[in-house]
C-alpha positions as CSV (number, residue, x, y, z in Angstrom):
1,X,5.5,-40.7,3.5
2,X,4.5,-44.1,1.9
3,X,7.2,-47.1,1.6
4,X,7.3,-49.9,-0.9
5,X,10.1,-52.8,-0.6
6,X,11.3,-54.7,-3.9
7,X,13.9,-57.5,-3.2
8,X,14.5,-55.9,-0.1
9,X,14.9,-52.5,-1.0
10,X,12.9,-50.1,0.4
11,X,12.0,-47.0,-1.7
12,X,10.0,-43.8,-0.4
13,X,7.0,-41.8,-2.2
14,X,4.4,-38.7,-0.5
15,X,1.4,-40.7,0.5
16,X,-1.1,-40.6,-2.4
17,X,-3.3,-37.1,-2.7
18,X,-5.8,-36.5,-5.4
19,X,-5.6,-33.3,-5.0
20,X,-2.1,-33.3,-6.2
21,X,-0.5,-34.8,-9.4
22,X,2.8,-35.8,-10.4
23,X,4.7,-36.6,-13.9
24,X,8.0,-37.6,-14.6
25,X,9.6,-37.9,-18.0
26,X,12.9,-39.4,-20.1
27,X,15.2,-36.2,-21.3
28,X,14.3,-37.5,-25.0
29,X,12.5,-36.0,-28.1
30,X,9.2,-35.9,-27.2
31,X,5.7,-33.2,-26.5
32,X,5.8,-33.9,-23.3
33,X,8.7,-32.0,-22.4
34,X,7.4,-28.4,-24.5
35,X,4.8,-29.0,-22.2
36,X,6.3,-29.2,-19.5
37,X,8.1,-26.1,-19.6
38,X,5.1,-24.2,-21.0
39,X,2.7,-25.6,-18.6
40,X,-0.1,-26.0,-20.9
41,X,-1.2,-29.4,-18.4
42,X,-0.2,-27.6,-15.4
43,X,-3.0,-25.4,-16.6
44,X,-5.7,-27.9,-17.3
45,X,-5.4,-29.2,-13.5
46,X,-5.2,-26.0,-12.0
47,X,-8.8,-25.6,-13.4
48,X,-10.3,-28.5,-11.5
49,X,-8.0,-27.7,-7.8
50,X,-5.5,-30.2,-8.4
51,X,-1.6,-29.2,-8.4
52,X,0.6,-30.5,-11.3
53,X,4.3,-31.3,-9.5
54,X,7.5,-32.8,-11.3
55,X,8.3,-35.9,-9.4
56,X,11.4,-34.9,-7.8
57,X,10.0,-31.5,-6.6
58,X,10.1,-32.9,-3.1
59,X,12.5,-34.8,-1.6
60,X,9.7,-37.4,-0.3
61,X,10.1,-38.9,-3.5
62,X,13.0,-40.7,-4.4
63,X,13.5,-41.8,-8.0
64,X,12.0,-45.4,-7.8
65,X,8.6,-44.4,-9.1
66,X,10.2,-43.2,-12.2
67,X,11.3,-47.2,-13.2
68,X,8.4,-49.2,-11.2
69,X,5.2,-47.0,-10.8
70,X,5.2,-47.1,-7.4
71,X,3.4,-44.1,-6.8
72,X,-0.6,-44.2,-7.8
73,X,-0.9,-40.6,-8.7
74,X,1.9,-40.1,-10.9
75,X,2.2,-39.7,-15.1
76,X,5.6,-41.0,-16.7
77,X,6.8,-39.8,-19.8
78,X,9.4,-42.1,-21.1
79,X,10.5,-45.3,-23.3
80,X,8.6,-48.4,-22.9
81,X,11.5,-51.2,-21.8
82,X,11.1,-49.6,-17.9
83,X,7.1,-49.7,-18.7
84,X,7.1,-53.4,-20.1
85,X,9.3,-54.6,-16.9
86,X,6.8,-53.1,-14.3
87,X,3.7,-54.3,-16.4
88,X,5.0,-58.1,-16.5
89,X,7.1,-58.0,-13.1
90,X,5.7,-55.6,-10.3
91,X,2.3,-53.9,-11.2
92,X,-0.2,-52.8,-13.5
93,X,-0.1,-49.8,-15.3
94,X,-2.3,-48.1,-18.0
95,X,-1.1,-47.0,-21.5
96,X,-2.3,-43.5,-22.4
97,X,-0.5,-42.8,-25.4
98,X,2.5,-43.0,-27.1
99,X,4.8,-41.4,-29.4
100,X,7.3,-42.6,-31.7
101,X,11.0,-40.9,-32.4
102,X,12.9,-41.6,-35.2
103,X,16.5,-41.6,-34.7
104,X,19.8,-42.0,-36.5
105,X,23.3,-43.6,-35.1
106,X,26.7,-44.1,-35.3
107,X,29.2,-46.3,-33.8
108,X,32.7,-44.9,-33.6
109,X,36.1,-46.8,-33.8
110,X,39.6,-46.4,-33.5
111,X,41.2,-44.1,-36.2
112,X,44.3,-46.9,-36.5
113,X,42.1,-49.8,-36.8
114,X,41.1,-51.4,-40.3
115,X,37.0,-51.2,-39.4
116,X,35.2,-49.1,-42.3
117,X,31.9,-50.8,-42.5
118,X,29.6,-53.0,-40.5
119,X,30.7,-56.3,-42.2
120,X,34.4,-55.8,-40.9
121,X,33.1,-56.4,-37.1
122,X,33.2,-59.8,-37.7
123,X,35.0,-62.3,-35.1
124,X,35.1,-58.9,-32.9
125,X,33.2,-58.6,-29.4
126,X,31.0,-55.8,-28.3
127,X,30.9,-54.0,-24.7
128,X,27.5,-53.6,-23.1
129,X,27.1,-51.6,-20.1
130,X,25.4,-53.5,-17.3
131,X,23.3,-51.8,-14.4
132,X,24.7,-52.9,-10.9
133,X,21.1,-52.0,-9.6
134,X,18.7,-55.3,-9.7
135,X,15.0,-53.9,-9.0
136,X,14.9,-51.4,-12.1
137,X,15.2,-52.3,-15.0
138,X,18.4,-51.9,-17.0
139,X,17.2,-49.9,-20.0
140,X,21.1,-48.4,-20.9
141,X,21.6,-52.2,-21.4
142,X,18.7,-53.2,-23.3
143,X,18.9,-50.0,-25.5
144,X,22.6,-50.4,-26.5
145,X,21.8,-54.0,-27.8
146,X,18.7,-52.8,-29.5
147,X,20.7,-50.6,-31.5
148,X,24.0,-52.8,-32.1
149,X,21.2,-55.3,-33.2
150,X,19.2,-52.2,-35.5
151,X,22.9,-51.3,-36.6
152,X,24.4,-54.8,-37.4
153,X,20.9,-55.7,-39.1
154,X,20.8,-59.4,-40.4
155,X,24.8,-60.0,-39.6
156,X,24.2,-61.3,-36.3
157,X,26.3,-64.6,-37.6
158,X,28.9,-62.7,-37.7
159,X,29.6,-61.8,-34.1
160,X,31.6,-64.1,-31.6
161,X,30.3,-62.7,-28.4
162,X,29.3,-59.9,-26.4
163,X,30.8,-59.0,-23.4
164,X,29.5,-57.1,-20.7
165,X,31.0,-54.3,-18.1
166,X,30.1,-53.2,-15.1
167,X,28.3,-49.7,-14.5
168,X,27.0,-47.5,-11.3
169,X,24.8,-45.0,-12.6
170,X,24.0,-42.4,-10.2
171,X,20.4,-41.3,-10.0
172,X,20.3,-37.3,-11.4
173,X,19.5,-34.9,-8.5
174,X,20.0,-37.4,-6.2
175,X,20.2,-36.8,-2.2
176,X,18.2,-34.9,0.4
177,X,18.8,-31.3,-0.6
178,X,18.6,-32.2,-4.5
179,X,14.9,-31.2,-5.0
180,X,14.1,-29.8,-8.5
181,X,11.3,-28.1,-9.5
182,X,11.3,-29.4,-13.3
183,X,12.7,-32.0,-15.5
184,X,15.1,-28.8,-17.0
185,X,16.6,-28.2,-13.9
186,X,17.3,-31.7,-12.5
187,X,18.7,-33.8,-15.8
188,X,21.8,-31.6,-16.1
189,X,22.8,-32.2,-12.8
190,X,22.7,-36.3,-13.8
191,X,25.9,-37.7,-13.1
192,X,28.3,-39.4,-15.9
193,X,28.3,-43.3,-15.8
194,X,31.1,-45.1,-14.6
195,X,32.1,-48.0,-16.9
196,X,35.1,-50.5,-16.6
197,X,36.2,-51.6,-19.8
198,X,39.0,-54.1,-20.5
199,X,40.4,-51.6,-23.3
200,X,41.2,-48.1,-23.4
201,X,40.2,-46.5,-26.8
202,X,42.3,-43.8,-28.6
203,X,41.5,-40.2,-28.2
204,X,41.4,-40.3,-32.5
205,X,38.3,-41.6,-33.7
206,X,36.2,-41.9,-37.0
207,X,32.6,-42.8,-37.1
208,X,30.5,-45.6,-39.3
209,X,27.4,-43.9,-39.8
210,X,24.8,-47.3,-40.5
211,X,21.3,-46.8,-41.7
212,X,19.2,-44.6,-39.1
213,X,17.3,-46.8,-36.7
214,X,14.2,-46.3,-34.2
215,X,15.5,-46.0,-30.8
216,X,13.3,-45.8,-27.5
217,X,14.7,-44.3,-24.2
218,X,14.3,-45.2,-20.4
């Protein structure tokens, strides 16, 4: 087992054989995970002796090389803000491709408060979630205010502030005995996030459906 430390955390991967190849992917819309369960790749290496694994098939791997790369013979599937980090921050890494999901949104509000459209946000403040972990990077964060910012469009005057609140995420499948053989069996299991607010919505909501936006995922 192979060790890497990051601001002195140390995070555990199988030592690197070529004979063996892993992936890890983002639950989001994309080929990749029809594939996946298929096993049209899995096929393609079987041909040449070289065995296709899901990263958290074996408990030797912890969930680090998903955010930082830090496992030579793996292939991630995911959104580019984790990608981006480890590229200007930690390592190199290749593009091989990419794909591009279009996606709507909503933002939902109280049922008792006066808020219809965008516009009537202004002077209010905005919760972001904020990652307690500091080696990976904090993609819930960045991709909430990509889309407030996609949502709000050219009103950013508009807004006071945004304030922040604290979140522990827990890693999905996490812990010795949580091996998974695929992606389909071990996102389910992914914990909710914990998040402090300094409000307490009502149960009765409505939702202000803006214009749909491009969204990428972690």
């Amino acid at each position: 087992m192979s060790t890497m430390t990051i601001k002195g955390k140390t995070m555990r991967s199988v030592d690197v054989d070529w004979n063996e190849f892993y992936y890890t992917n983002c639950p989001l819309v994309s080929p990749s995970n029809i594939d996946q369960e298929v096993g049209w790749v899995k096929e393609e290496f079987k041909k040449i002796g070289i065995a296709y694994k899901f990263l958290r098939s074996t408990t030797e791997n912890d969930w680090y090389p998903h955010y930082v790369h830090n496992l030579d013979n793996l292939m991630r599937y995911g959104g580019c803000f984790p990608a981006i980090h480890v590229q200007a921050d930690i390592r190199r890494t290749r593009l091989i491709g990419t794909t591009h999901v279009y996606e709507g949104g909503c933002m939902l509000v109280r049922a008792r408060d006066p808020i219809y459209r965008m516009t009537d946000l202004k002077g209010m403040k905005i919760g972001l979630s904020k990652s307690e972990n500091i080696i990976k990077n904090d993609w819930w964060r960045v991709q909430e205010h990509q889309g407030i910012e996609l949502m709000l469009n050219n009103m950013r005057s508009i807004m006071s502030r945004r304030c922040s609140s604290p979140a522990t995420r827990s890693w999905p499948c996490a812990g010795p005995a949580a091996a998974a053989p695929s992606p389909s069996t071990c996102w389910p299991k992914r914990a909710s996030p914990t998040c402090t607010t300094s409000s307490t919505a009502s149960k009765a909501t409505r939702s202000m459906t803006p214009k749909a936006s491009s969204t990428a995922s972690g």
